[in-house]
N, C-alpha and C positions, 0 to 999 in steps of 0.2 A: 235276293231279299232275305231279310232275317228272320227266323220265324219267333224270337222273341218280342222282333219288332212289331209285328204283325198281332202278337199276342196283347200286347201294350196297347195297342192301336182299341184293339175293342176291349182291354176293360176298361179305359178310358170315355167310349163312348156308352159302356155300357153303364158306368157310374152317372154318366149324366142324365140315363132316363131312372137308373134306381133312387136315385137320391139317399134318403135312410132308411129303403126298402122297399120291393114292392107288397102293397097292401092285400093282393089277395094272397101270397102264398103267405102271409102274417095268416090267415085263415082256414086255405083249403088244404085237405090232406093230397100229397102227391101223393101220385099212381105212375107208374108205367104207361106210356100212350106213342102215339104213330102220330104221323106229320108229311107234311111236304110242302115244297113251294111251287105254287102254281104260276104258269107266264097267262099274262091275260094282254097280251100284246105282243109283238112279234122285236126279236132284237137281236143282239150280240152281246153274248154271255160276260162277267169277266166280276170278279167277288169271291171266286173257289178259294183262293188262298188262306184271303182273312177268314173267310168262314171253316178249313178246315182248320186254323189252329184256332179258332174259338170252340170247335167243338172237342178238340183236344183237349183244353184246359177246363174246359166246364163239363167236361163226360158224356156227348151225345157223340152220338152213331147219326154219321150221314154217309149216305148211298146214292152215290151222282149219276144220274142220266146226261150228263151236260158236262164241257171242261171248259175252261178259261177261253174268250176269242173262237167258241162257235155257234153257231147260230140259232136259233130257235122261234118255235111258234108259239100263238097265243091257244091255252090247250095244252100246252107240252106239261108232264113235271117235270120240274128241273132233279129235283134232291129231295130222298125219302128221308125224313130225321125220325131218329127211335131215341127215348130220352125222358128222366123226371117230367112229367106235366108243370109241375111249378117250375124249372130249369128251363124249360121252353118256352113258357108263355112268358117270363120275365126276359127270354133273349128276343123274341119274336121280332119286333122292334128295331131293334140293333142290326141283326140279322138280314132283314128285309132293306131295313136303310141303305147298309154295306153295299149289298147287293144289286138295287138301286140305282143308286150313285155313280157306282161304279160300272155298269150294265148300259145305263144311259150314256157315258162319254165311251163308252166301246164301238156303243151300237153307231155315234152319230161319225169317231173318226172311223169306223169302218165304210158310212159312205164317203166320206173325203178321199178313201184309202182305193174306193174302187173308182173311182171317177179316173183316178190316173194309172191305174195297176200296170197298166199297156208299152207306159211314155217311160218307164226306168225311175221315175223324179222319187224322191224320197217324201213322207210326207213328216213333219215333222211339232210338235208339241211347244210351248215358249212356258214363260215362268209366269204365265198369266194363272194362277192359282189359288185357291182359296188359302188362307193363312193356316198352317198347321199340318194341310192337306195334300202337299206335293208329292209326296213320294206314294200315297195312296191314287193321287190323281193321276198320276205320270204311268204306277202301271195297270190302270186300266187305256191309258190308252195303247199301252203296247199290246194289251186284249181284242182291243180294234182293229190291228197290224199295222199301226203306227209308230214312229220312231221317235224318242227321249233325244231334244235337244238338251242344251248345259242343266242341270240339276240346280247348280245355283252360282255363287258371285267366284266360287274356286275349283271350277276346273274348268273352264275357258274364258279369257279376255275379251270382252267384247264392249268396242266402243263403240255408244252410240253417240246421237247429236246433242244429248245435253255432256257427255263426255268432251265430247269434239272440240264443244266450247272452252271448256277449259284449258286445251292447247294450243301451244301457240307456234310451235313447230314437232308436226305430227314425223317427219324424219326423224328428228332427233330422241323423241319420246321415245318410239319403236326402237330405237337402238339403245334404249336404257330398259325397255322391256326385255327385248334378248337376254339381256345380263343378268335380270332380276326373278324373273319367270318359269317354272320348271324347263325343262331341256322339251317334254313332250306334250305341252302344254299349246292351243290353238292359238292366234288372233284373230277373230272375226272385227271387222268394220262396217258398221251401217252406212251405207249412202245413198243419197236422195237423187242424182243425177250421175249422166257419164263421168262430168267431170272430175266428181267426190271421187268415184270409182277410179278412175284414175291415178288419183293422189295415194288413194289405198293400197292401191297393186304396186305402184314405185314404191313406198313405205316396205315393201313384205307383209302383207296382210297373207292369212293363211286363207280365211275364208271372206269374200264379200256379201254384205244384205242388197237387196234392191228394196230398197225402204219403200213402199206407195208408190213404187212406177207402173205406169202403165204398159201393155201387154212393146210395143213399138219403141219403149224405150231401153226393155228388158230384153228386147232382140239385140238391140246396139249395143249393150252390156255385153253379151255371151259372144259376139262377133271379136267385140275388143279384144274381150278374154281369150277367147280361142289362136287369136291370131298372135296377140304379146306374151298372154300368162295362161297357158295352159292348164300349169296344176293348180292353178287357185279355184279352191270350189265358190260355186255363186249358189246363194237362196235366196229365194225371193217373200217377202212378208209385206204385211200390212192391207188390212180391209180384202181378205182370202174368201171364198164363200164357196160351197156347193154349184154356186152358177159359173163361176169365174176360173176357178182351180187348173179343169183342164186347159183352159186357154192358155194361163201361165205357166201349166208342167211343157206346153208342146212349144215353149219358146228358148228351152235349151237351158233349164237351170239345172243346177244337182239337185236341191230340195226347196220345199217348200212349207212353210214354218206358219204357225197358227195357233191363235187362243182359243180359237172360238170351237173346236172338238171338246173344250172342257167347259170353258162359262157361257156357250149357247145349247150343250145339251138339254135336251126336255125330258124328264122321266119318264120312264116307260112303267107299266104296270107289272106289276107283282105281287104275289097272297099268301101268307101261309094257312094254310087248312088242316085241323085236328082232324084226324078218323078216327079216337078214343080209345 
């Protein structure tokens, strides 16, 4: 990641709580003062980035008890910050949200991530993302020890069923793909049944989805594959949960792919507290 980017990232968000200033340091005199962020719930860390280059460009001293993807109690401090009082209190906000946000999709792929640690299965992130938010969203979940599926619509093809529609012979397509498409560039195929699966792997499909099968039908998939197409990796997605996960890493997929590490996270608590 860039750290320009990451810098952009929060003046960005930090203009949206300043507006055309904040009104107390329009008033108080800054002083020199101590800080820290308190856990007031128990989670998986992941926000060190953007917050060390905010405190690069804005001039605070932070001092981390805590790195990116480990884990902590409620009680714990994470990061001692030393820094203008009015520089601080106007980031506070900012800071906390980052951290947050970002804290909360760590902690929750981090249980998706232990549910299967065991099975090999990969777990994997989708483009279910807040607008703007993707590449903030995507590495916190790699803070979680989850894996970045495609980024976006250009670095791997993947059709799905309102794609699928549109063709009218998927043979022929793929073979106009070849010729059009980077050299090291993937095809993933969604399909909803064996026999989609099927038509994907004759095509040269690099990777297969198991769209919304159930655990029995997702057996028959990886049988097929093992026995015709070997190197075609299979993931399995659609309605993935905490309760479900392991049943579908132990049915022989490569990964398994999910939104919901990022738009069913719950926040977890967090403070920051002046010591003056």
């Amino acid at each position: 990641m860039i750290k320009e980017e990451a810098i952009a990232f929060v003046k960005a968000a930090l203009a949206e709580d300043l507006g055309r200033g904040d009104l107390f340091a329009r008033v108080a005199e800054s002083k020199e003062v101590s800080a820290y962020i308190l856990a007031k719930s128990d989670g998986v860390f992941a926000g060190r980035y953007y917050l060390d280059a905010a405190a690069e460009h804005y001039g605070v001293t932070l001092s981390w008890q805590i790195d990116d993807g480990e884990a902590f109690s409620a009680g714990m401090r994470l990061v001692q910050i030393q820094g203008e009082s009015t520089t601080l209190l106007s980031l506070e906000r900012t800071l906390l949200n980052i951290a947050l946000h970002a804290s909360s999709i760590a902690t929750l792929t981090a249980r998706f991530v232990e549910r299967i640690a065991d099975t090999g299965v990969k777990m994997l992130d989708t483009r279910k993302t807040r607008p703007l938010l993707r590449n903030f969203e995507k590495y916190a979940v790699r803070c979680g020890g989850g894996l970045n599926h495609r980024m976006g619509l250009d670095d791997c093809l993947m059709l799905k069923d309102t794609h699928l529609r549109t063709i009218d012979d998927l043979q022929r397509f793929m073979q106009e793909v070849r010729r059009k498409i980077p050299f090291t560039t993937k095809v993933e195929i969604e399909c909803e049944d064996l026999d989609a699966v099927k038509r994907a792997m004759r095509s040269g499909a690099d990777i297969v989805m198991c769209d919304n099968m159930p655990p029995e039908a997702i057996k028959e998939v990886v049988a097929y594959r093992n026995a015709h197409y070997p190197h075609i990796l299979l993931e399995a997605s659609g309605n993935i949960s905490l309760e479900n996960v392991r049943d579908i890493a132990l049915c022989g997929v490569d990964a398994i792919s999910s939104g919901s590490m990022i738009h069913q996270a719950q926040w977890i608590d967090l403070s920051m507290r002046v010591e003056g």
